[in-house]
C-alpha positions in Angstrom: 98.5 27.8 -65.4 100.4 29.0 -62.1 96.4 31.0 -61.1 94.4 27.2 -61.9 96.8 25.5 -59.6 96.7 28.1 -57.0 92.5 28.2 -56.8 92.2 24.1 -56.7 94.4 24.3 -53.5 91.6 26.5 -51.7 90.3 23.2 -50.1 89.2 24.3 -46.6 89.2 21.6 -43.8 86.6 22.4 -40.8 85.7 21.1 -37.4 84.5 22.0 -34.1 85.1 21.8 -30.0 82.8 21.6 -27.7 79.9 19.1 -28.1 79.9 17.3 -25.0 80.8 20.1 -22.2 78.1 20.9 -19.7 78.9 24.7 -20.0 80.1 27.2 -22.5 80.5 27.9 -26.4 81.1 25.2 -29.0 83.5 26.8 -31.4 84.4 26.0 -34.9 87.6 26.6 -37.3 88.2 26.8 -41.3 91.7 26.5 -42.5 93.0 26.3 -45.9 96.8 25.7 -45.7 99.3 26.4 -48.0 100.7 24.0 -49.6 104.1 25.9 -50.1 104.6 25.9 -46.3 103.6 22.9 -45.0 103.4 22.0 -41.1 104.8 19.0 -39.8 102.9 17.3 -37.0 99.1 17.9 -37.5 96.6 15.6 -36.1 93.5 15.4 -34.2 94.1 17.9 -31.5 92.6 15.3 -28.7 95.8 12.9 -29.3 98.3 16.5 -28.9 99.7 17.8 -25.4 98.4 21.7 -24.7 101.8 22.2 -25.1 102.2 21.2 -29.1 98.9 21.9 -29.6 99.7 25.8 -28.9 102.7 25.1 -31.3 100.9 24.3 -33.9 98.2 26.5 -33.6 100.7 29.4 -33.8 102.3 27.8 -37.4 98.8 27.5 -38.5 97.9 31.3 -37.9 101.3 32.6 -39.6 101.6 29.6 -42.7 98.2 29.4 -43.6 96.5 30.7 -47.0 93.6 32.0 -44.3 91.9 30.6 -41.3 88.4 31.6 -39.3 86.3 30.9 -36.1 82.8 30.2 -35.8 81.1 30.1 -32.5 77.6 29.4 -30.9 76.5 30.5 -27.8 74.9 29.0 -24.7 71.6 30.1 -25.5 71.9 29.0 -29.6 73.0 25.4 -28.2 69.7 25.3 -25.7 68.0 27.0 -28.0 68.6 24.3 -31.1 70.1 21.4 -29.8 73.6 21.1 -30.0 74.1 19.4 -33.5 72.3 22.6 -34.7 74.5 24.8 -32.8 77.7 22.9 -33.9 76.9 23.0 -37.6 76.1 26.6 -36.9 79.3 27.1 -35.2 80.9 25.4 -38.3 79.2 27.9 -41.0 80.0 30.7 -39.6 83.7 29.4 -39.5 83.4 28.5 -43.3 81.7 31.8 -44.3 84.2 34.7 -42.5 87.2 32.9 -44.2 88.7 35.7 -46.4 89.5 33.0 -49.3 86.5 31.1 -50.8 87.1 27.6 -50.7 86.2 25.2 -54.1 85.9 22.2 -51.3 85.5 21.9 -47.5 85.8 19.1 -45.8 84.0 18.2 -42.5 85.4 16.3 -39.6 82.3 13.8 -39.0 79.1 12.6 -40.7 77.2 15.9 -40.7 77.5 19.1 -42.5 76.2 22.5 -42.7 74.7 23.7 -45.0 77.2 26.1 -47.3 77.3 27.4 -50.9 80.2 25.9 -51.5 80.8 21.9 -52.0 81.3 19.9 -48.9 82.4 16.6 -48.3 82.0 14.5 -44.8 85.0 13.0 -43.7 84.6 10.5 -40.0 87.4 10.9 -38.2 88.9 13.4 -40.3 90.6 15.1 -37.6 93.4 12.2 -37.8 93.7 11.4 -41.8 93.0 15.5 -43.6 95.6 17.5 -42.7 93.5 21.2 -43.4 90.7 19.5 -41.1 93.2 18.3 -37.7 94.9 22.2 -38.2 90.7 23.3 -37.7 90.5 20.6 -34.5 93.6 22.3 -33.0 92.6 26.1 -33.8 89.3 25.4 -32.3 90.6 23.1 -29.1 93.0 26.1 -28.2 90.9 28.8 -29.1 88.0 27.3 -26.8 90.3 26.2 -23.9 91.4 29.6 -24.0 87.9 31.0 -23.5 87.1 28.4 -20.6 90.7 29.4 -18.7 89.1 33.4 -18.5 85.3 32.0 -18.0 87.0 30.4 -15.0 87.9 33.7 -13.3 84.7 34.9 -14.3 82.9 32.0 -12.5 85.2 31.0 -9.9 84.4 27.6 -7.8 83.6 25.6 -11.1 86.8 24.3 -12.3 86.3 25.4 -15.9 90.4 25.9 -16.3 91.1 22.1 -15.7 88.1 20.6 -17.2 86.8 22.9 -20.0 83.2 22.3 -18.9 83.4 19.0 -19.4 80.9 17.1 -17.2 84.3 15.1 -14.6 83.3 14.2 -11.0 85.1 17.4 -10.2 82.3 19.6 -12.1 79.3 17.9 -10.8 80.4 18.2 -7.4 81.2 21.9 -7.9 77.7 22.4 -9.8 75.9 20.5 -6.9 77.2 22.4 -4.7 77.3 26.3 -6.1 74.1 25.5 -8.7 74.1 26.3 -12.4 75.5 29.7 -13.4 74.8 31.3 -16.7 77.5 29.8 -19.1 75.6 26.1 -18.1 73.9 24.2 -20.8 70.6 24.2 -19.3 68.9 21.7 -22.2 71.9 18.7 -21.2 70.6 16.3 -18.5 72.8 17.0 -15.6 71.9 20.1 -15.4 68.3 20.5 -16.1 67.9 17.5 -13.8 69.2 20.5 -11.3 66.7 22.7 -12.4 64.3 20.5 -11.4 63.1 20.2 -15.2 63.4 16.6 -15.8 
């Protein structure tokens, strides 16, 4: 009995970060939480300060059951499209959890493919609690990354706007061209390129 109702709690919520930047990885996270130590606050990490989104992102790595990060690269999201890459990113999230999930449940309207059940869930980041504790994992996780690209590629701005195409990036990628962490298949900057 106590085993049955342990295993139908392995429902693992997923979603990704990173879609709509002109430069650097989209990355995905899993989580299955524990229902025996629950977390007070989760939401959809885009509503959360950095501040309380680092909070929770530390209570979600110590409470729950397991968690996981998918990524794809640069060249996988030119390479595919970024849909592709994104539901990419998300199964390789899914598939290094170390608990195999009976459910997981995907912030949106898309899903990769998985051998385990999945439901699609719009806006999921703001109603499934498993699925805003995988926004706010991947949100930190990839600001993270785009704080140490920015000292890698200084000039850009990637600290304040995470690649995200603001008047502050194009004017910095007009002026110092496309490095090697742009997205050379999105429009701004293959209209640099010169490949329209």
């Amino acid at each position: 009995m106590e085993s049955s109702f342990f295993v139908h709690k392995l429902i693992a919520g997923v979603d990704e970060v990173g879609r709509g930047p002109l430069a650097g990885p989209v990355i995905a996270a899993a989580v299955i939480l524990d229902a025996t130590k629950p977390i007070e606050g989760l939401a959809d990490s885009k509503v959360l300060s950095a501040t309380r989104r680092e909070e929770l992102a530390c209570l979600i790595r110590e409470r729950a059951l397991c968690w996981a990060l998918g990524r794809a690269e640069v060249e996988e999201i030119d390479q595919f499209n970024i849909l592709r890459a994104s539901l990419l990113a998300m199964k390789r999230a899914v598939e290094a959890l170390s608990l195999p999930p009976i459910l997981v449940l995907v912030d949106g309207n898309q899903a990769p493919e998985l051998d385990y059940p999945v439901q699609t869930i719009i806006r999921g980041d703001a109603s499934v609690p498993a699925i805003s504790a995988a926004s706010i994992l991947a949100k930190v996780t990839r600001d993270a990354e785009m704080c140490v690209l920015d000292t890698c590629f200084p000039g850009y701005g990637f600290s304040k706007h995470k690649g995200y195409p603001t008047a502050e990036h194009m004017r910095a990628l007009k002026k110092q061209g496309v490095c090697s962490i742009h997205r050379r298949t999105f429009a701004p900057v293959r209209q640099l390129l010169g490949k329209l």
